[in-house]
FIKOLZA-1660 file (N, C-alpha, C; in steps of 0.1 Angstrom, whole numbers, plus 5000, padded with zeros to 4 digits):
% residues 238
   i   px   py   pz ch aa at
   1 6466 7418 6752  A  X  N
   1 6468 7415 6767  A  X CA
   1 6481 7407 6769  A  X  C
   2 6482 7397 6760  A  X  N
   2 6492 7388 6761  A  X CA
   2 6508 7398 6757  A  X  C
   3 6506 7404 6748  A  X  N
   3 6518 7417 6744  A  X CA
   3 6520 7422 6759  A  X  C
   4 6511 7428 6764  A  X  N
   4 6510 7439 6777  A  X CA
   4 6519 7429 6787  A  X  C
   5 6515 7416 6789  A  X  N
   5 6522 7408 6802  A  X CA
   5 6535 7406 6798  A  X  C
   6 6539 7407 6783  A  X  N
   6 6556 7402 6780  A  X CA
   6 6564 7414 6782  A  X  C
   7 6553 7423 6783  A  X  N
   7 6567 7438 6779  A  X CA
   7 6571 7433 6797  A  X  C
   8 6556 7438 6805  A  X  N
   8 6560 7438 6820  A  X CA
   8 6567 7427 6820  A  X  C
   9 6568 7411 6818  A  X  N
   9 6579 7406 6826  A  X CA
   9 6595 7405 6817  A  X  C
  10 6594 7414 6809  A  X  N
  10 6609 7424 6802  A  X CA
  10 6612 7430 6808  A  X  C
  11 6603 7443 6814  A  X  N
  11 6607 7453 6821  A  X CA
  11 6614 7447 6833  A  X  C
  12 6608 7442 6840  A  X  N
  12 6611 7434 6852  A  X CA
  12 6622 7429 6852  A  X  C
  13 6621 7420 6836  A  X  N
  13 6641 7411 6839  A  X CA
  13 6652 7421 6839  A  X  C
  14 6647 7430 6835  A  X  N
  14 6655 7441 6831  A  X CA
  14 6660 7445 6840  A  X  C
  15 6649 7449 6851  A  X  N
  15 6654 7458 6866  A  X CA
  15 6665 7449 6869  A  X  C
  16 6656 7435 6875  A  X  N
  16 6668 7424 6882  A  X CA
  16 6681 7423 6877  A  X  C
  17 6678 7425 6862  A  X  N
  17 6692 7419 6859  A  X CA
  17 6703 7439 6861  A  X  C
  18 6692 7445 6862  A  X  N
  18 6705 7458 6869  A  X CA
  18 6705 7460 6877  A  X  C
  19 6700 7455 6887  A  X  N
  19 6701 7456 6902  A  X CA
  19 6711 7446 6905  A  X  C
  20 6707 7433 6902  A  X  N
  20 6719 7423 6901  A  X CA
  20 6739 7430 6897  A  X  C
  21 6737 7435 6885  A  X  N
  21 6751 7444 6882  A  X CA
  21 6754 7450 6889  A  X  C
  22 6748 7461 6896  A  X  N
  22 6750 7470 6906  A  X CA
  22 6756 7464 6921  A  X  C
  23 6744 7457 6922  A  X  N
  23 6751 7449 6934  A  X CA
  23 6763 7444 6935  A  X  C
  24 6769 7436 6922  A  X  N
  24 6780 7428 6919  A  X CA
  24 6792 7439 6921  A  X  C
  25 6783 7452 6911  A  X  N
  25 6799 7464 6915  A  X CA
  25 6802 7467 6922  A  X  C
  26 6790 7470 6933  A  X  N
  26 6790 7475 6950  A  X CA
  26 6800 7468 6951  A  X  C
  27 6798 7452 6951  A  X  N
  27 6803 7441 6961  A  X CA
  27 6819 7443 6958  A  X  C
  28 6820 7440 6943  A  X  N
  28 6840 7444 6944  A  X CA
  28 6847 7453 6945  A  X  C
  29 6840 7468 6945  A  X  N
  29 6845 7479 6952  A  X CA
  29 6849 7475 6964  A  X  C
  30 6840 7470 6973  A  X  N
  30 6839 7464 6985  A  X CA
  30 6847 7456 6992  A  X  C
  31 6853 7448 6978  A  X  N
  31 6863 7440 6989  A  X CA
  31 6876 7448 6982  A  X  C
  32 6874 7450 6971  A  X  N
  32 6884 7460 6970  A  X CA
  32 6889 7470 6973  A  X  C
  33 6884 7476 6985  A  X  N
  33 6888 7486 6994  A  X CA
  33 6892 7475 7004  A  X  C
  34 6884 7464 7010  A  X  N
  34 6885 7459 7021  A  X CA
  34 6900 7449 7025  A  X  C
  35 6899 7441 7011  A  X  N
  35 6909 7432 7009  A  X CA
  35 6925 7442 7019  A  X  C
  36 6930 7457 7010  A  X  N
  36 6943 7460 7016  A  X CA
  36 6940 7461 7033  A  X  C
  37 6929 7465 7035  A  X  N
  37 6929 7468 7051  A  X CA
  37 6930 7462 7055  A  X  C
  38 6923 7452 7055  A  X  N
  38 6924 7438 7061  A  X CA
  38 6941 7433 7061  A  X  C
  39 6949 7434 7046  A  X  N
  39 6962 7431 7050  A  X CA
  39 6970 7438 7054  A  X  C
  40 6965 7451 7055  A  X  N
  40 6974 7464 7063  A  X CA
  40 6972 7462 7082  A  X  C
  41 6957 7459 7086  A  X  N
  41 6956 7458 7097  A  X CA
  41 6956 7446 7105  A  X  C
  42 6960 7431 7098  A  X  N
  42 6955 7419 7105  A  X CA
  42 6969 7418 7114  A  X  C
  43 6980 7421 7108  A  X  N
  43 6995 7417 7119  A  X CA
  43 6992 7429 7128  A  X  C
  44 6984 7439 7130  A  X  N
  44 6985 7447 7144  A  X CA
  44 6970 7440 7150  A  X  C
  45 6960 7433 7143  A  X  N
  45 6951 7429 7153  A  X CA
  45 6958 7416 7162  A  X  C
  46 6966 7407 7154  A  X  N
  46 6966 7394 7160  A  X CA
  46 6979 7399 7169  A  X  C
  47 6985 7414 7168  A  X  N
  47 6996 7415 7181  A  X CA
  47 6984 7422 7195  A  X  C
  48 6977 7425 7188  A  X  N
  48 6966 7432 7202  A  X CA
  48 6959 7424 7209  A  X  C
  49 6956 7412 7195  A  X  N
  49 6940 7403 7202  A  X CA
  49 6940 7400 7217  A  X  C
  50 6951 7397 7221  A  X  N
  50 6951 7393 7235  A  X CA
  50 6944 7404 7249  A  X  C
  51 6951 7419 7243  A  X  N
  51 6940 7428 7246  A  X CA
  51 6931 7432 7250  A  X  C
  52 6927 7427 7234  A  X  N
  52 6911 7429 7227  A  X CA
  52 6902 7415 7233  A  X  C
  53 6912 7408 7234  A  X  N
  53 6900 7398 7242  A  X CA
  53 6893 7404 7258  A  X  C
  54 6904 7412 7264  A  X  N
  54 6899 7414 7278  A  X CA
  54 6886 7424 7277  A  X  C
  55 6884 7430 7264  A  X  N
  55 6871 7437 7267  A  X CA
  55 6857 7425 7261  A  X  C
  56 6857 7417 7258  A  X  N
  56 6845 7409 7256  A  X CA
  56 6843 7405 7267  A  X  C
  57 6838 7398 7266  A  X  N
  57 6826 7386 7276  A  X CA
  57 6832 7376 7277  A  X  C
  58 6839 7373 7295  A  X  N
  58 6848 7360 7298  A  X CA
  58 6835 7349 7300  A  X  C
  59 6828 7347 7290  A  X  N
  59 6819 7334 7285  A  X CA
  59 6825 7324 7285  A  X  C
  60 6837 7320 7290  A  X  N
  60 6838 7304 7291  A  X CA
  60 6836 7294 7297  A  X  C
  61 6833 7280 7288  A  X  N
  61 6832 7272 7299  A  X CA
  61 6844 7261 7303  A  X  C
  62 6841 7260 7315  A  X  N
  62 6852 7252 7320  A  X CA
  62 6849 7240 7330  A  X  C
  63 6864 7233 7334  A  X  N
  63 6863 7226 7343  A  X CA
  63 6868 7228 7362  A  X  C
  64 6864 7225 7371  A  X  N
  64 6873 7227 7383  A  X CA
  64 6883 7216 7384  A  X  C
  65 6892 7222 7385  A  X  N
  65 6907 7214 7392  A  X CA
  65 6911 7214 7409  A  X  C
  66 6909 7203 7413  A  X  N
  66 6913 7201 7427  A  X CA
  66 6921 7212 7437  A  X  C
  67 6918 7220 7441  A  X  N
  67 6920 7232 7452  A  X CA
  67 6912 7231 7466  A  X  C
  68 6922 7234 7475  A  X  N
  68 6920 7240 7488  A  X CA
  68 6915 7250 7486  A  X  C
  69 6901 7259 7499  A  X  N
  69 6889 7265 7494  A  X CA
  69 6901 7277 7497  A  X  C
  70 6915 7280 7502  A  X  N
  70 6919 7294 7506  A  X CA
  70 6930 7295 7493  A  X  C
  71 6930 7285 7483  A  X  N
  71 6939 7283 7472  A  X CA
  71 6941 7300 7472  A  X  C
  72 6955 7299 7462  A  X  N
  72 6957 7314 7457  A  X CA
  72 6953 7318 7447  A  X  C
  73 6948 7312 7437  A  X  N
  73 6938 7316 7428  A  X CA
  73 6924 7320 7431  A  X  C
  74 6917 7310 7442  A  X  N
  74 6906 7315 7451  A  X CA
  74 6903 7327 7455  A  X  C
  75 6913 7331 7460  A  X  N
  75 6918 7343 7464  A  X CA
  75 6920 7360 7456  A  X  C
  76 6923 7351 7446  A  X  N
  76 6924 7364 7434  A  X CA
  76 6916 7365 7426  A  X  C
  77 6902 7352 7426  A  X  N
  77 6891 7357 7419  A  X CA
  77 6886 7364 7429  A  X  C
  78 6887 7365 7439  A  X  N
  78 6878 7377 7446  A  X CA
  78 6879 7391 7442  A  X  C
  79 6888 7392 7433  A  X  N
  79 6890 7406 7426  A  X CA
  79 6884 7408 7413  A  X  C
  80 6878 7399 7412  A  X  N
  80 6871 7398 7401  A  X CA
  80 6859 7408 7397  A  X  C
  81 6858 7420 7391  A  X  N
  81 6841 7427 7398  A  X CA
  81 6847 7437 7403  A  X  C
  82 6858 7435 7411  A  X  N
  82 6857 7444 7418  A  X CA
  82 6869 7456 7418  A  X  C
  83 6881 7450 7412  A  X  N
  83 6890 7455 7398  A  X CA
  83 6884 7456 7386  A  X  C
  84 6881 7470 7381  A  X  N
  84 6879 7473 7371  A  X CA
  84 6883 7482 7359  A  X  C
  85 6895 7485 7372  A  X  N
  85 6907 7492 7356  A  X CA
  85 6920 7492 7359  A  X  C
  86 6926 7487 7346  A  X  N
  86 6943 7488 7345  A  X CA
  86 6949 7505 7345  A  X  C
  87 6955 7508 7360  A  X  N
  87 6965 7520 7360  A  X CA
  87 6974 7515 7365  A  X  C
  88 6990 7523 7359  A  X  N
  88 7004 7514 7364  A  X CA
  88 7003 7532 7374  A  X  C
  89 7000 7546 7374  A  X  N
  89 7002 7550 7381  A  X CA
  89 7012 7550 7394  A  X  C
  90 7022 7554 7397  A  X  N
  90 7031 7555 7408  A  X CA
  90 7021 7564 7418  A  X  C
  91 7019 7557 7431  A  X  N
  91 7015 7561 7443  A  X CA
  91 7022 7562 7456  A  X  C
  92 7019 7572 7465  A  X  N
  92 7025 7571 7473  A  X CA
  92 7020 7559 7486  A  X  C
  93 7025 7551 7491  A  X  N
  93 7016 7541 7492  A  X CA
  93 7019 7539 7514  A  X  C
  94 7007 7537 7522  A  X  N
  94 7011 7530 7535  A  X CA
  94 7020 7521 7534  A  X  C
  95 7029 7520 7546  A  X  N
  95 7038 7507 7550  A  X CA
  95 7035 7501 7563  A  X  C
  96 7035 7496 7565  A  X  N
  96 7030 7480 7554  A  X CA
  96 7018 7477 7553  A  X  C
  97 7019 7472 7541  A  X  N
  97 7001 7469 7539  A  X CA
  97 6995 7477 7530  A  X  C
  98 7004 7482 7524  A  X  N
  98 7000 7498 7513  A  X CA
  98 6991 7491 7505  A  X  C
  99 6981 7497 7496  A  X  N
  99 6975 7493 7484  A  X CA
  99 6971 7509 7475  A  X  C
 100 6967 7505 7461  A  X  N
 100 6957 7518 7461  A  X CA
 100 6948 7514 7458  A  X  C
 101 6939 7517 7456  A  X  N
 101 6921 7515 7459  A  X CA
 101 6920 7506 7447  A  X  C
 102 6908 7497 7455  A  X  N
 102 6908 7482 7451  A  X CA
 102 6902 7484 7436  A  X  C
 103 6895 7492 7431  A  X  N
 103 6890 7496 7418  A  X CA
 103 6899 7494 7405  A  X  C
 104 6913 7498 7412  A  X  N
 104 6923 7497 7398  A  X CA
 104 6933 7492 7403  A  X  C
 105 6944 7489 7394  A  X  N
 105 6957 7487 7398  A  X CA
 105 6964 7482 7381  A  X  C
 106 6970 7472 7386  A  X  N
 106 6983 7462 7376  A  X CA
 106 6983 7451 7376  A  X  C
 107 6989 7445 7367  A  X  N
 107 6987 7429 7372  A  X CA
 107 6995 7425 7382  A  X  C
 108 7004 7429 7388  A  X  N
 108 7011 7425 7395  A  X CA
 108 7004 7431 7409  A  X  C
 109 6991 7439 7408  A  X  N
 109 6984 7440 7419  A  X CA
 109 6976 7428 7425  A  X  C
 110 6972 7422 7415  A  X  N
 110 6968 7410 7412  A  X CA
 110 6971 7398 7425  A  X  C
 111 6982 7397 7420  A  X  N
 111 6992 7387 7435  A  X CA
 111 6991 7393 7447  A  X  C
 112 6995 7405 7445  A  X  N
 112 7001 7414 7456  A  X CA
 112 6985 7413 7469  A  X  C
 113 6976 7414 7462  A  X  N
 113 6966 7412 7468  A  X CA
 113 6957 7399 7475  A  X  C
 114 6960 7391 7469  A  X  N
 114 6963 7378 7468  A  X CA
 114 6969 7371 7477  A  X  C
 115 6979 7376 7475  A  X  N
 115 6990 7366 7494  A  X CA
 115 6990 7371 7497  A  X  C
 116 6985 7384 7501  A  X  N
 116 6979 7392 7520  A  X CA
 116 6969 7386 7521  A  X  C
 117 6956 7377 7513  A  X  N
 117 6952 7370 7521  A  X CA
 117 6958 7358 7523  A  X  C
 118 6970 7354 7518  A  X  N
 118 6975 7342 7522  A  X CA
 118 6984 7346 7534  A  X  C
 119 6983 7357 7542  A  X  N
 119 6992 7360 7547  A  X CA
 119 7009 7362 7544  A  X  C
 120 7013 7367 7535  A  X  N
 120 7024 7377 7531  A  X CA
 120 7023 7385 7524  A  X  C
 121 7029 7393 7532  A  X  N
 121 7024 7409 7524  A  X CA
 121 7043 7416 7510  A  X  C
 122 7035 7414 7502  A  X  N
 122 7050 7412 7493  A  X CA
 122 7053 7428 7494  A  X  C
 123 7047 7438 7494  A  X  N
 123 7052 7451 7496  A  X CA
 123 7060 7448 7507  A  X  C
 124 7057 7444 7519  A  X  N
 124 7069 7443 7531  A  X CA
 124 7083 7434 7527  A  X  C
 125 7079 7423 7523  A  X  N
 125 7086 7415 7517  A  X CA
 125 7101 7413 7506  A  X  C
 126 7095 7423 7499  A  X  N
 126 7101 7425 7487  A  X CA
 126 7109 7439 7493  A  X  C
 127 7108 7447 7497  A  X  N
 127 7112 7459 7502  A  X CA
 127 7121 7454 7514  A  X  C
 128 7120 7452 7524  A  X  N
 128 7131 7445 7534  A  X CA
 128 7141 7438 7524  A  X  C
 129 7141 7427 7516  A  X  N
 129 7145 7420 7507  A  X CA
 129 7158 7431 7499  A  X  C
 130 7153 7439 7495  A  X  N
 130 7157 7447 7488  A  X CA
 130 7166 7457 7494  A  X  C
 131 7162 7458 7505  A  X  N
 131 7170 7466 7515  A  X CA
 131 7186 7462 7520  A  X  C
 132 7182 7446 7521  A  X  N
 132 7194 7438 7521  A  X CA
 132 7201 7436 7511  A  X  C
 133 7199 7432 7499  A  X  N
 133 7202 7423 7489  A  X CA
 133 7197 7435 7477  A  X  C
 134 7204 7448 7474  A  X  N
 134 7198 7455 7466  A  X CA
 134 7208 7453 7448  A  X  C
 135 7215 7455 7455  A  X  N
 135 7225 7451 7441  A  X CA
 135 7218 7438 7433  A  X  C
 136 7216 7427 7440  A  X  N
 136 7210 7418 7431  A  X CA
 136 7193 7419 7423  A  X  C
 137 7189 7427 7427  A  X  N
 137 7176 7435 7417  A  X CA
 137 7179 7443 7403  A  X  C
 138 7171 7442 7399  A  X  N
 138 7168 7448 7383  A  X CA
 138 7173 7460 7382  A  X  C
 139 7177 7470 7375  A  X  N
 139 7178 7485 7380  A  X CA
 139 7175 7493 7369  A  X  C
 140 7164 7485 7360  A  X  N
 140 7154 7492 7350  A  X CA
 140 7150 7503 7351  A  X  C
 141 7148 7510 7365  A  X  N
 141 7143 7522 7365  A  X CA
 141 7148 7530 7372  A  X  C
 142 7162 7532 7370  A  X  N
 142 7177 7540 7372  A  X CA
 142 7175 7545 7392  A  X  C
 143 7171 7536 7397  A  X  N
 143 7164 7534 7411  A  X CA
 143 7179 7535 7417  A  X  C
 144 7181 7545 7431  A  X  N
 144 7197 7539 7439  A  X CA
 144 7195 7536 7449  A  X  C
 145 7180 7534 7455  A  X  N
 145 7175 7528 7468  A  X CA
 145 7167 7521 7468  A  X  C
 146 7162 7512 7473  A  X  N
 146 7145 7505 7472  A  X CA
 146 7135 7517 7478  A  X  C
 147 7122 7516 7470  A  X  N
 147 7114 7524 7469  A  X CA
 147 7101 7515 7474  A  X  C
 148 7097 7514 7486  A  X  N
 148 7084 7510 7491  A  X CA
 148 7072 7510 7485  A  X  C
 149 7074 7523 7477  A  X  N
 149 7056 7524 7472  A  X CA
 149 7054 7515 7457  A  X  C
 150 7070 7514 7449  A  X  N
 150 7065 7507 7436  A  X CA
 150 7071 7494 7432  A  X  C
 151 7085 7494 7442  A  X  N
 151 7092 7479 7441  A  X CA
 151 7082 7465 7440  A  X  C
 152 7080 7466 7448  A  X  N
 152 7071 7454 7447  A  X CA
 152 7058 7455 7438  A  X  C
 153 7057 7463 7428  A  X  N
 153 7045 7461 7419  A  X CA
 153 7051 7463 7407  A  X  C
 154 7066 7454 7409  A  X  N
 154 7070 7454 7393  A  X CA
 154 7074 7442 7391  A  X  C
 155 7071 7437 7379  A  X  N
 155 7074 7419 7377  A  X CA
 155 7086 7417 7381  A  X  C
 156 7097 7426 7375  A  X  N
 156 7108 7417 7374  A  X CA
 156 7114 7418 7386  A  X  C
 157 7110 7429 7398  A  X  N
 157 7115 7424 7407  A  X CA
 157 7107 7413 7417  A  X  C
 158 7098 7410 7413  A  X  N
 158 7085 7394 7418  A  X CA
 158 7096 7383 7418  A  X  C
 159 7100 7385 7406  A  X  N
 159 7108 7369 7399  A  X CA
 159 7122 7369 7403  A  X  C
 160 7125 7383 7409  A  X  N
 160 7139 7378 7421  A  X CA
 160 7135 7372 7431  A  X  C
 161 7124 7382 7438  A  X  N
 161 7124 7374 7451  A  X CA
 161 7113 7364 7451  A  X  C
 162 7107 7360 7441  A  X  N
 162 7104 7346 7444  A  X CA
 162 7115 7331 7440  A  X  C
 163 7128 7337 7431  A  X  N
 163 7133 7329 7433  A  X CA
 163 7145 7329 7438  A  X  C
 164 7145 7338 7447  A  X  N
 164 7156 7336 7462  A  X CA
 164 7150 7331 7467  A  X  C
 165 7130 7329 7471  A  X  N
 165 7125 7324 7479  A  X CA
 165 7125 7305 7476  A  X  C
 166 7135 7303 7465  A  X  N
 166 7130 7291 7460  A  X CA
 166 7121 7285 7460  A  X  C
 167 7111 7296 7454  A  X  N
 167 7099 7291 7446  A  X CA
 167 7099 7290 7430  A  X  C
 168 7104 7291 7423  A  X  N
 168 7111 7291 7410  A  X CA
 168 7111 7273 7403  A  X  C
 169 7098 7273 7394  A  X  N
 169 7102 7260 7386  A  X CA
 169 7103 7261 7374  A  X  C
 170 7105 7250 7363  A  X  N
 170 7109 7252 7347  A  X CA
 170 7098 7250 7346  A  X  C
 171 7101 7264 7333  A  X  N
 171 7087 7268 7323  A  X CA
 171 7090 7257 7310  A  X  C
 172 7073 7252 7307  A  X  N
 172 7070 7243 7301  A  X CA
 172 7059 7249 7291  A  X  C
 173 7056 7242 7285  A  X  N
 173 7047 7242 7276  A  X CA
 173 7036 7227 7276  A  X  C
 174 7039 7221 7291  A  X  N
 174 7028 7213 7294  A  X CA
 174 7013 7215 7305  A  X  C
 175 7003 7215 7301  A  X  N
 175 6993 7220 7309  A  X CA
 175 6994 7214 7326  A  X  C
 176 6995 7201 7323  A  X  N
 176 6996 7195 7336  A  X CA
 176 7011 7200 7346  A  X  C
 177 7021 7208 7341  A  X  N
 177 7030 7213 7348  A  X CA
 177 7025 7224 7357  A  X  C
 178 7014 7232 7358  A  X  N
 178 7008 7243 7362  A  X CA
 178 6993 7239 7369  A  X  C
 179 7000 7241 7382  A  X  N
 179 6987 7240 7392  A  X CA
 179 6982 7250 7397  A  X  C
 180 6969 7248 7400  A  X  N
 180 6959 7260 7406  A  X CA
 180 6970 7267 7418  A  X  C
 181 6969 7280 7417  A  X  N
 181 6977 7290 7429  A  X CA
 181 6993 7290 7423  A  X  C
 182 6998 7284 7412  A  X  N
 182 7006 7289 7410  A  X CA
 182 7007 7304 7398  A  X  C
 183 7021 7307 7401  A  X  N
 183 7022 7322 7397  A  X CA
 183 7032 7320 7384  A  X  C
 184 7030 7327 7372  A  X  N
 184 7038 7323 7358  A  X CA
 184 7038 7342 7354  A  X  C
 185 7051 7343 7344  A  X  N
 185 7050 7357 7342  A  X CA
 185 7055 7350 7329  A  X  C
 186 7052 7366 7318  A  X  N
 186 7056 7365 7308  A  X CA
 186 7059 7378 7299  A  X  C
 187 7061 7380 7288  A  X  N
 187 7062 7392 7282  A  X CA
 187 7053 7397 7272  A  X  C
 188 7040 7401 7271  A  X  N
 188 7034 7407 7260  A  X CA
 188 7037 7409 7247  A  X  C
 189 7028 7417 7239  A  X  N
 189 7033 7422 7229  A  X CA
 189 7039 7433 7227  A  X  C
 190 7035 7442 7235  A  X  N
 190 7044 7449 7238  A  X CA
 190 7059 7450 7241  A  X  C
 191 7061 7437 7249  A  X  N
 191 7072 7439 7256  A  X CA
 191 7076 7441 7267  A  X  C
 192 7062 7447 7276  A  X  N
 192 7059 7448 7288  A  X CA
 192 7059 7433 7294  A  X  C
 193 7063 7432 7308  A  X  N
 193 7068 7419 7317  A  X CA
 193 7053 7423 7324  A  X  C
 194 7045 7407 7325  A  X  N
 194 7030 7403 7329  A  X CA
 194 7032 7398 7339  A  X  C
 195 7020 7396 7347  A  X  N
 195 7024 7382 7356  A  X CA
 195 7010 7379 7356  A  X  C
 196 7005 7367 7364  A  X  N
 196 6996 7359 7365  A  X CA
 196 6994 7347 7375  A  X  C
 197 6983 7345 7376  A  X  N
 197 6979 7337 7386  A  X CA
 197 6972 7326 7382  A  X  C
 198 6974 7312 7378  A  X  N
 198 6971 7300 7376  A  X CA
 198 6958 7296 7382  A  X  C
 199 6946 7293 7374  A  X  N
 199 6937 7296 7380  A  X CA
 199 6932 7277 7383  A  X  C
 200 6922 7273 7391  A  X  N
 200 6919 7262 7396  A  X CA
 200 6910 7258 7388  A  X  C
 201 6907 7267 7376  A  X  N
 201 6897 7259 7365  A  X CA
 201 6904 7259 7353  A  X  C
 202 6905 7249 7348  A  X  N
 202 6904 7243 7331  A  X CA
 202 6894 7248 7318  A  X  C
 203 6902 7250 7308  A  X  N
 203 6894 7248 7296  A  X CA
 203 6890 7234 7289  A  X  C
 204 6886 7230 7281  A  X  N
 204 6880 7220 7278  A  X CA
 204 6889 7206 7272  A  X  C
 205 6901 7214 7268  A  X  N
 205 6914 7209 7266  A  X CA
 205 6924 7208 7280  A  X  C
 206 6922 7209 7291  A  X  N
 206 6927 7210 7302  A  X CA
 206 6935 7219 7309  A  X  C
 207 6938 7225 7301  A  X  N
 207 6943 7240 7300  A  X CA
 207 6941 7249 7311  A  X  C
 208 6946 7250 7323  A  X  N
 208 6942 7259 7328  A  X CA
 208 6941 7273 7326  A  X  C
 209 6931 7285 7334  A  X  N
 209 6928 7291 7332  A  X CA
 209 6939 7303 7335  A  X  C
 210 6938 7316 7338  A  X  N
 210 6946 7323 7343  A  X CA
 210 6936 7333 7347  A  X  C
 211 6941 7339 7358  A  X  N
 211 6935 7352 7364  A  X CA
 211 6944 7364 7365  A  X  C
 212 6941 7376 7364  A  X  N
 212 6954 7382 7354  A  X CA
 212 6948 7399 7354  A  X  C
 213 6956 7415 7353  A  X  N
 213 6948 7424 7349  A  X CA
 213 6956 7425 7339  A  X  C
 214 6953 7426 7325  A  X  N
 214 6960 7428 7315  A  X CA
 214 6954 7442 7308  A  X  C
 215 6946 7447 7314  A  X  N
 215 6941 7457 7306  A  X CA
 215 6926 7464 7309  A  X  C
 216 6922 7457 7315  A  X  N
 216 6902 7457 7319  A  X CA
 216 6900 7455 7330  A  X  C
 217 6913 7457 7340  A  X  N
 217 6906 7450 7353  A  X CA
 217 6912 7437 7353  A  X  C
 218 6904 7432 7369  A  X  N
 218 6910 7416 7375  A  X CA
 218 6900 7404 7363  A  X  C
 219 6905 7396 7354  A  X  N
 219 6899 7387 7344  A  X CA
 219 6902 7373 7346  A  X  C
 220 6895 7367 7346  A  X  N
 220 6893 7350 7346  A  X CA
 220 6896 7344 7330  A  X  C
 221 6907 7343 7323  A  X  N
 221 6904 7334 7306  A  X CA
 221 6915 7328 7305  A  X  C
 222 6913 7321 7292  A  X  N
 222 6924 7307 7289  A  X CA
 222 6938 7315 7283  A  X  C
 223 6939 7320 7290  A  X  N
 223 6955 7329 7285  A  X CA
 223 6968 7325 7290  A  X  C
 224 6965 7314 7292  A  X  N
 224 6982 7305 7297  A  X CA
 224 6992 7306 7291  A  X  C
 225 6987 7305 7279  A  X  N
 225 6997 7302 7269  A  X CA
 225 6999 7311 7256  A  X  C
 226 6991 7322 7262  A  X  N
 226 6995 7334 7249  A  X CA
 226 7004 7337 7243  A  X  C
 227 7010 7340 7253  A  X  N
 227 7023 7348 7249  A  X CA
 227 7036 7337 7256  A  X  C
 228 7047 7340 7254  A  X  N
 228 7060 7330 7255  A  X CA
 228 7064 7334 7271  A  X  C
 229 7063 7317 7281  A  X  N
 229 7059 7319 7290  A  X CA
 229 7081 7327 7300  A  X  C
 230 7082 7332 7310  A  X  N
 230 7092 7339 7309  A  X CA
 230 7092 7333 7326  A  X  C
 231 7084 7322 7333  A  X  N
 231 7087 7322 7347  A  X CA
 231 7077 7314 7351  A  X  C
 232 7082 7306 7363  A  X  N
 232 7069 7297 7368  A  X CA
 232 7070 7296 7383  A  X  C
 233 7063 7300 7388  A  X  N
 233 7067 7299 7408  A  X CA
 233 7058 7295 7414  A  X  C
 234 7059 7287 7423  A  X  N
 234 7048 7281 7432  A  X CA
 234 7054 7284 7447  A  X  C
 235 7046 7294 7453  A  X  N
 235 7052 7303 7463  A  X CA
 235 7049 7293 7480  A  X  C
 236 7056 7289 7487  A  X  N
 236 7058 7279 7494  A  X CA
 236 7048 7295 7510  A  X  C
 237 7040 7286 7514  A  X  N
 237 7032 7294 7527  A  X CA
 237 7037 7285 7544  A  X  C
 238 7041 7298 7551  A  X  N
 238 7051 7295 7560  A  X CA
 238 7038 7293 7571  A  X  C
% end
């Protein structure tokens, strides 16, 4: 009997100890396929993350920062929900007052929608502007007139006329330089020119927030400071 219980707990160490092996070889196959991917793929995740963050869950918590209830950040979380997808699409658009349907847009729809409730409508704005003073605009997009329907939903012509509007301050890299309702642009990873909307809440570091479509629609997260900031304007209401 006593013979009978040693073979079984032989047999037994036996399994373990080849199941144990097995396992071990799984496991370094395992990282040894995983290890190159991981170095082949980590410099294109951490150029996307910023992206890749707009599809999770804006779960953060934060602080409120001192704002007037018609602030311009106020304002632009109301697109929140209700923007739910990034299209740069060219439309043919009404004047004045043009939009295209509130479901999508750009980030620079973002604003655009935003100070018509502050009362200025930057498609009018920017396009009169432009009308006058055309030579001094961008001409990135081999344009030889101003064009109503897209001028004004491109950054870099935002950042002329907000700072002929002398609204235009120095970009910093201090939190407390950036107040709720101000507007900051920047350059992606791409390379593509952003813009954004300084939001009236903080992260836990004081950081304020940003409201912004970068890819998912209108988004509330701590993306101040992602990317290398390229403009700061705090737009003066007449």
């Amino acid at each position: 009997m006593q013979t009978a219980k040693n073979l079984n707990f032989h047999l037994i160490t036996q399994l373990m100890k080849k199941r144990i092996i097995i396992s071990l070889i799984v496991f370094h196959i395992l990282l040894a396929v995983a290890i190159p991917l991981i170095i082949h793929f980590w410099p294109a995740y951490k150029k996307y993350e910023p992206f890749i963050q707009q599809y999770l869950p804006g779960n953060f918590s934060y602080t409120e920062l001192p704002a007037e209830p018609d602030n311009l950040a106020v304002m632009a979380r109301r697109q929140i929900g209700v923007t739910i997808k990034y299209d740069p699409s060219y439309e043919s658009l009404s004047y004045p007052g043009g939009d295209v349907p509130i479901e999508r847009g750009v980030c620079t729809d973002v604003v655009i929608r935003a100070m018509r409730l502050k009362g200025i409508d930057l498609q009018k704005e920017v396009h009169e502007d432009m009308k006058r003073n055309f030579s001094l605009y961008p001409k990135n997009w081999g344009l030889k007139r101003p064009d109503k329907n897209i001028d004004h939903r491109r950054v870099p012509n935002l950042q002329v006329y907000f700072t002929r509007q002398g609204w235009s301050l120095p970009v910093s890299n201090n939190s407390a330089d950036y107040k709720p309702g101000d507007i900051v642009t920047c350059r992606v990873s791409s390379g593509r020119p952003h813009i954004m909307v300084v939001s009236d809440r903080a992260t836990s570091n004081g950081t304020p927030m940003v409201i912004h479509n970068l890819g998912n629609g209108t988004r509330e997260n701590p993306q101040l400071f992602t990317f290398t900031l390229t403009g700061h304007y705090r737009p003066v209401y007449k």
